[in-house]
C-alpha positions as CSV (number, residue, x, y, z in Angstrom):
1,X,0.0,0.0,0.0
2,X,3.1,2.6,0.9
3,X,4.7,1.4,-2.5
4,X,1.4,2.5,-4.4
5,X,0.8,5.9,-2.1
6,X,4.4,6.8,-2.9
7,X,4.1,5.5,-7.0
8,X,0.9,7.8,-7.5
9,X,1.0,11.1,-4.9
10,X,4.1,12.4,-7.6
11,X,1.3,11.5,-10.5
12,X,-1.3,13.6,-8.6
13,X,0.7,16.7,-7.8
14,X,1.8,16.2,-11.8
15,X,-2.0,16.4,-12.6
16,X,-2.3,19.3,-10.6
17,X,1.0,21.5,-11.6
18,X,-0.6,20.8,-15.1
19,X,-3.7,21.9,-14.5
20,X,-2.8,25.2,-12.4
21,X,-1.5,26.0,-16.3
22,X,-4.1,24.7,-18.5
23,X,-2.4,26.0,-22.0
24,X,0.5,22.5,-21.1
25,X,-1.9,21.2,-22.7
26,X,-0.3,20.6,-26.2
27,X,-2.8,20.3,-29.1
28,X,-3.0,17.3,-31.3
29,X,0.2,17.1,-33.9
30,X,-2.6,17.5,-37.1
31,X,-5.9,19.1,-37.2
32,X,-8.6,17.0,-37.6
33,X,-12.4,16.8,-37.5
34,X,-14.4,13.3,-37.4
35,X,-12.0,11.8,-35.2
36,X,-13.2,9.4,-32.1
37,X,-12.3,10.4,-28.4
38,X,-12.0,8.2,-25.8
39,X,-10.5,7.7,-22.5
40,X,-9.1,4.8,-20.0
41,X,-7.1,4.8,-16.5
42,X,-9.3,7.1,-14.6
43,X,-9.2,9.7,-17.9
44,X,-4.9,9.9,-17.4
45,X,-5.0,8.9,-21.1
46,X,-6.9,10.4,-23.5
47,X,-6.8,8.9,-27.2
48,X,-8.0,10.8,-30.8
49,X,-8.7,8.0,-33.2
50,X,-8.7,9.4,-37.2
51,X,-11.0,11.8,-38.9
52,X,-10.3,14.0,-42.0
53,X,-7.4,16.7,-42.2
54,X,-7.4,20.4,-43.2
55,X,-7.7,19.8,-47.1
56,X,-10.8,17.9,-46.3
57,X,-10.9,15.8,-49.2
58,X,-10.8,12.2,-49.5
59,X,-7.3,11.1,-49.2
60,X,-6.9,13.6,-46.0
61,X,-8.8,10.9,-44.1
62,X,-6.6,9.3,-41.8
63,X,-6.5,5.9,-39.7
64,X,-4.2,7.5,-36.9
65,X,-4.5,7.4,-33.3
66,X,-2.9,9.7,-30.7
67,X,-2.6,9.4,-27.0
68,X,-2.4,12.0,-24.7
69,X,-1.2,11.3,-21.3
70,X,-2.2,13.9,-18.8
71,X,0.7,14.1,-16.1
72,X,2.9,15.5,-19.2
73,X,-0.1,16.9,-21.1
74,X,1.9,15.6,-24.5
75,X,0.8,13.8,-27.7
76,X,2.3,10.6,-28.8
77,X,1.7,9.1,-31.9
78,X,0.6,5.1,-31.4
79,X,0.2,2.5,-34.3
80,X,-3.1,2.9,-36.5
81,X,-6.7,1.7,-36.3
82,X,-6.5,-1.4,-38.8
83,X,-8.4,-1.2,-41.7
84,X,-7.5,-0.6,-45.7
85,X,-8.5,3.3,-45.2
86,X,-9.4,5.5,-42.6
87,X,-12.7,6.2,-41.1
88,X,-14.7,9.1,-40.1
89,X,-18.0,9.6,-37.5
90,X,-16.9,6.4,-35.6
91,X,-17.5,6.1,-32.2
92,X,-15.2,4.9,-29.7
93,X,-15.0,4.2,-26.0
94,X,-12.2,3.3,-23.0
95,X,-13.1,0.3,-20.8
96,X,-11.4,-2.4,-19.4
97,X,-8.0,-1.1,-20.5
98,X,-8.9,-1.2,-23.8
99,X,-10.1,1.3,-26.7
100,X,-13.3,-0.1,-28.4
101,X,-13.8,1.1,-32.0
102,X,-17.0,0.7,-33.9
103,X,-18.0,1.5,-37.4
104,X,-17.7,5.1,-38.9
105,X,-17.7,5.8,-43.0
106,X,-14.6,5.8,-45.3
107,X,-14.8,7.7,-48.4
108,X,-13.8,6.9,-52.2
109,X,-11.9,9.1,-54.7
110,X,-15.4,10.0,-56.4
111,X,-17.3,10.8,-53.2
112,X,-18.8,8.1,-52.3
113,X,-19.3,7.7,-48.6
114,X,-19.5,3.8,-47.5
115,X,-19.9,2.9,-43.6
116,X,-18.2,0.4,-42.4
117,X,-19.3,-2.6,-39.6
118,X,-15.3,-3.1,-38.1
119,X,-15.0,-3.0,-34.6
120,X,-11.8,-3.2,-33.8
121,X,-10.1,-2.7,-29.5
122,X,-6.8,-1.7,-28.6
123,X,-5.3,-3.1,-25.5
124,X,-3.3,-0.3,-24.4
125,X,-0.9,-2.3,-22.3
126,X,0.1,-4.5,-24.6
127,X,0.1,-1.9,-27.5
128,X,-2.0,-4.2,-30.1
129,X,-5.3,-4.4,-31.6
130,X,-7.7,-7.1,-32.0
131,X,-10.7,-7.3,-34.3
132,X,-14.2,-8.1,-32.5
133,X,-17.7,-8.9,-33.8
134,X,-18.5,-6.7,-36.3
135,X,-21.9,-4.9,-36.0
136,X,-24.9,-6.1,-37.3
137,X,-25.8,-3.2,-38.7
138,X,-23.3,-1.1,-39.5
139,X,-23.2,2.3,-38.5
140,X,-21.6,5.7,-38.2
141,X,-22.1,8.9,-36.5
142,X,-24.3,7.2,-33.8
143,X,-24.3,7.8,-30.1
144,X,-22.1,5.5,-28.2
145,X,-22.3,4.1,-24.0
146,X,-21.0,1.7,-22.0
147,X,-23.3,0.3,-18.6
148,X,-21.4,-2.1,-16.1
149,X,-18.4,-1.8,-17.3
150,X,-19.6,-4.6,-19.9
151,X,-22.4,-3.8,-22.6
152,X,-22.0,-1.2,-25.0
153,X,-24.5,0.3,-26.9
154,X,-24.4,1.8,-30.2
155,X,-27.7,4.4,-30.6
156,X,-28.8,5.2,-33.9
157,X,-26.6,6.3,-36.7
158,X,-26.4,6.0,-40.8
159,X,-26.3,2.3,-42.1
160,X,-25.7,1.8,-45.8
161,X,-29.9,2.5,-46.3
162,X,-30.0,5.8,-44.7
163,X,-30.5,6.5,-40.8
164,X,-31.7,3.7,-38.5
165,X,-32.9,3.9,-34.9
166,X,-31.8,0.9,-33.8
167,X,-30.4,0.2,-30.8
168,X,-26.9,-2.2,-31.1
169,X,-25.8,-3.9,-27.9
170,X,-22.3,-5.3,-27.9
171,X,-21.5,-7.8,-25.3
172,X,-17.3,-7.2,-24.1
173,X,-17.0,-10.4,-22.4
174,X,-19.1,-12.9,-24.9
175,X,-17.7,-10.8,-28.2
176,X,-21.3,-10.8,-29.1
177,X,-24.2,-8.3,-29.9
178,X,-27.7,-8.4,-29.6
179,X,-30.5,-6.0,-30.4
180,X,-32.1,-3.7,-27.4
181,X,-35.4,-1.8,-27.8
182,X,-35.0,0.8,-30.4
183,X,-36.1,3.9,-30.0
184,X,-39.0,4.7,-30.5
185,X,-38.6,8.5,-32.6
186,X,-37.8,9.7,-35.9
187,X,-34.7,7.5,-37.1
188,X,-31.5,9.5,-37.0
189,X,-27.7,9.8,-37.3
190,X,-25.3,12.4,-36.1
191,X,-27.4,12.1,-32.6
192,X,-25.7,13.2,-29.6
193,X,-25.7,11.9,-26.2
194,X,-24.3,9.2,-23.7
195,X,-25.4,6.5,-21.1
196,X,-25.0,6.9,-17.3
197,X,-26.1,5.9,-14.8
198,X,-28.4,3.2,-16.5
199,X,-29.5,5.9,-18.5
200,X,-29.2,6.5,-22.2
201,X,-29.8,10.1,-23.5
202,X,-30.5,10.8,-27.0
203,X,-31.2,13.8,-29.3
204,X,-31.3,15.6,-32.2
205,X,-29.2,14.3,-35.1
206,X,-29.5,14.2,-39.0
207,X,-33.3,12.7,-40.7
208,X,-34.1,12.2,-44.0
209,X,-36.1,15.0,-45.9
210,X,-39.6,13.7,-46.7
211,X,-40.0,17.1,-48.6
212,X,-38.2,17.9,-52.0
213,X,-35.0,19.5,-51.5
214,X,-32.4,18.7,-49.3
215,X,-31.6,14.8,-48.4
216,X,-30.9,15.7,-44.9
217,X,-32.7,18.0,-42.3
218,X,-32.3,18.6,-38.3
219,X,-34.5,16.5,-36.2
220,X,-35.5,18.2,-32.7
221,X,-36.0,14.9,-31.3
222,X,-34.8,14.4,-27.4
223,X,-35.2,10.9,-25.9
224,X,-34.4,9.3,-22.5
225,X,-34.1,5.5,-22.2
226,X,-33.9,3.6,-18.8
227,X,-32.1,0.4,-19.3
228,X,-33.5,-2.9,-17.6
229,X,-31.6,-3.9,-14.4
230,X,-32.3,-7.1,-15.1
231,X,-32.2,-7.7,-18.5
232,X,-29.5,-5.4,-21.0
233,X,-31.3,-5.1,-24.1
234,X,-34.8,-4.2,-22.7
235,X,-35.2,-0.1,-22.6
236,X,-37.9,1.9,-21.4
237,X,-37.7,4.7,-23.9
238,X,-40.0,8.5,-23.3
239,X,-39.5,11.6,-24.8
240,X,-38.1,14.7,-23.3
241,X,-38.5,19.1,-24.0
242,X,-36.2,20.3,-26.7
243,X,-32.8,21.2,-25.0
244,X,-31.2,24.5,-24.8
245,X,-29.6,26.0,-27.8
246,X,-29.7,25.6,-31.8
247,X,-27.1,23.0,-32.2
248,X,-28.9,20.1,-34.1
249,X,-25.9,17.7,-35.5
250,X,-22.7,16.4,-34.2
251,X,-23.1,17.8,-31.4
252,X,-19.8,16.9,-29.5
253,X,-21.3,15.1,-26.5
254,X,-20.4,12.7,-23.4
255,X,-21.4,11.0,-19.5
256,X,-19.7,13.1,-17.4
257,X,-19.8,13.6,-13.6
258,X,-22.6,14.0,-11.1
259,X,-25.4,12.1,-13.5
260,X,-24.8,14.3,-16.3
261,X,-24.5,13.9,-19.9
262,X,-22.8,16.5,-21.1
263,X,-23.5,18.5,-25.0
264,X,-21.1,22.0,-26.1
265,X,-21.5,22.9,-29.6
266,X,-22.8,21.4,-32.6
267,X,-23.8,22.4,-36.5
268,X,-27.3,24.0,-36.5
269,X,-28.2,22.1,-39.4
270,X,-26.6,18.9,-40.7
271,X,-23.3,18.6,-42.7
272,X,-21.0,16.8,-44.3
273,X,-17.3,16.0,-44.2
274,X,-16.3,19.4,-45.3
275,X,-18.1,21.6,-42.3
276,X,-20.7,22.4,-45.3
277,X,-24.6,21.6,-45.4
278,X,-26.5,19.3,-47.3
279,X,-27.3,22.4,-49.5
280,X,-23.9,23.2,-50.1
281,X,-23.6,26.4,-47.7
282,X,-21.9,26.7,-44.5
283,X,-23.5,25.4,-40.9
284,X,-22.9,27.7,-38.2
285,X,-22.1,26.3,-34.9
286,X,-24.1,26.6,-31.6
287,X,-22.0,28.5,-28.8
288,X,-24.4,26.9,-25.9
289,X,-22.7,24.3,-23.5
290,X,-25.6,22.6,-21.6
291,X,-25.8,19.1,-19.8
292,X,-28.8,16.6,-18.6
293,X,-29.1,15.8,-15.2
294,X,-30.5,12.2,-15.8
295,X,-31.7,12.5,-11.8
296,X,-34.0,15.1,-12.3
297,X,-34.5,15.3,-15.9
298,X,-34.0,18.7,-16.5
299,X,-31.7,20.2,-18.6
300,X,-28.8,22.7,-17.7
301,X,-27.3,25.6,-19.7
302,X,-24.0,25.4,-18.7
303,X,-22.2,28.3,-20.9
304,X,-23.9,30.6,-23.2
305,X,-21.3,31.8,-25.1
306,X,-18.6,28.5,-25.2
307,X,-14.9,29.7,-26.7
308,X,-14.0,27.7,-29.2
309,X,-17.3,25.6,-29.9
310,X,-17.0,23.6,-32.0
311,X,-19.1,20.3,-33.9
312,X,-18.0,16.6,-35.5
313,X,-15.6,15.6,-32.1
314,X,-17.3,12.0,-31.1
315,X,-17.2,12.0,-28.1
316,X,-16.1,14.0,-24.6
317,X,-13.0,12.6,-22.2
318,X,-13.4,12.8,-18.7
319,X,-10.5,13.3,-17.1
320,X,-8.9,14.7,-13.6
321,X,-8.4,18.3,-15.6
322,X,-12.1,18.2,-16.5
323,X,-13.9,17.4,-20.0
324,X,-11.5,17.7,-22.5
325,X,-13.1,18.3,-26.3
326,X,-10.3,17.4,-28.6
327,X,-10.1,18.6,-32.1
328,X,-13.5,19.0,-34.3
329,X,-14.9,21.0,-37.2
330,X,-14.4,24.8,-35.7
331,X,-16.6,28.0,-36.4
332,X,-14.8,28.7,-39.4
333,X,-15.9,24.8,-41.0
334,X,-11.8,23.9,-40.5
335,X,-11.1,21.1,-38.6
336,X,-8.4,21.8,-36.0
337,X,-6.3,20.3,-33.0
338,X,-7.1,22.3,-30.1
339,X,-8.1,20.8,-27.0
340,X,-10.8,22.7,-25.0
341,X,-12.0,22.1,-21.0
342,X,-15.5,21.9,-21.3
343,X,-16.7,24.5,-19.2
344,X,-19.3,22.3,-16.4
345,X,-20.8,25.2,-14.0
């Protein structure tokens, strides 16, 4: 016990020399946008898994992965995500001491966008990857969760046909999926939300356009699911108000702390790869930071006027420093490399 007191007190007081100066915290080696975030170990280590670069066209997608390891608040560069090309709008998550990487969409030298069904985890300790079950349905930009440290559940997203509302349920220890209770709105992708507590939070995202014009418009869709105690794929899904603010898609989201899911940013209407909407124009982002308290329901308005908002980030690390939003499509629809602390009060 002495040993480990003596091994992590100099780790702690690293943590909190860093923090005292938050700008140690380098930004990621390349700008990117698309890219999964996920951390392991507490949130010591913070990973950035692919995405597209600044010249946002297809053969600035990259497979690349970064760690970031908080006591020295600097980048390294670890081997790839596996695959013949790299990916954008997967999600990822840290459990178990492992990365977990599911689906996402590559794209082809004429445009075409093709999601992919690879799930693919990264044993951090021993530096490798491994492929797992690949999912059912495969899917990108979909809201990702992990309940008991064991199923993780994939929420929605764009399968080859268009948006889905399914609910995917991925079983760590049996390398298995299964289908839970979809939910029960408007099928979407480019949802935002997380799972905490036993609870799922879902909303807004990308539907198709049952008018002529555009293939894509905003949903306003918010949706709370309480997971079975007993039994992992059964979800008792109702609807909840619109949340704060106007950001509608890719909005970068995560569980945090306290029973709250956590949302900063997001495009006000959907885009694409290139920060652009589905009518060619520009997408302005949403400034508002706000969170879900998923013990009273309510929703929070945490910042007004965010610095640096930003959309297309999957995914929020929780770490001793705080929420950390790494890279993303920024105001000016360029992907970048900064590193934000969410702001929580």
């Amino acid at each position: 016990m002495r040993r480990s007191s003596a091994l992590f007190l100099p780790l702690l007081l690293a943590i909190f020399l860093l923090a005292s100066d938050k700008s140690k915290i380098s930004p990621l080696p390349v700008e990117v946008a698309g890219n999964a975030v996920a951390a392991i170990h507490n949130g010591l280590e913070v990973f950035s898994l692919m995405g597209i670069g600044p010249k946002k066209t297809w053969d600035d997608i990259t497979n690349s992965m970064y760690m970031l390891r908080l006591p020295s608040g600097k980048w390294t560069e670890l081997q790839g995500v596996p695959g013949v090309a790299g990916r954008l709008g997967a999600s990822a998550v840290g459990v178990r001491g492992q990365i977990f990487v599911f689906g996402g969409y590559s794209v082809d030298g004429q445009g075409n966008e093709i999601t992919v069904g690879d799930v693919n985890s990264y044993f951090v300790e021993q530096r490798r990857w491994y492929r797992a079950a690949d999912i059912p349905v495969p899917v990108d930009r979909a809201v990702i969760g992990v309940d008991h440290d064991r199923y993780i559940y994939l929420v929605g997203g764009r399968s080859k046909n268009g948006p889905v509302k399914d609910v995917q349920v991925y079983d760590i220890q049996k390398n298995k999926w299964s289908q839970a209770t979809p939910f029960p709105g408007t099928p979407v992708f480019g949802n935002a939300g997380g799972l905490i507590a036993g609870t799922i939070v879902s909303v807004d995202g990308a539907k198709k356009n049952t008018d002529a014009g555009v293939q894509y418009v905003a949903s306003d869709e918010c949706w709370i699911g309480k997971i079975d105690r007993k039994n992992p794929a059964k979800i008792e899904w109702s609807k909840v108000p619109e949340h704060p603010g106007l950001g509608r898609f890719a909005i970068v989201a995560g569980a945090g702390k306290e029973h709250r899911i956590y949302f900063s940013g997001g495009a006000t209407a959907p885009e694409n790869f290139k920060g652009l909407g589905y009518d060619g124009k520009p997408v302005s982002i949403s400034p508002i930071t706000f969170a879900f308290d998923v013990r009273t329901n309510q929703w929070e308005t945490i910042e007004d006027d965010t610095p640096d908002a930003r959309s297309d980030s999957q995914g929020i690390a929780v770490t001793p420093m705080g929420m950390l939003v790494v890279g993303g499509m920024s105001a000016d629809q360029e992907p970048t490399g900064r590193v934000m602390i969410l702001p929580t009060k």
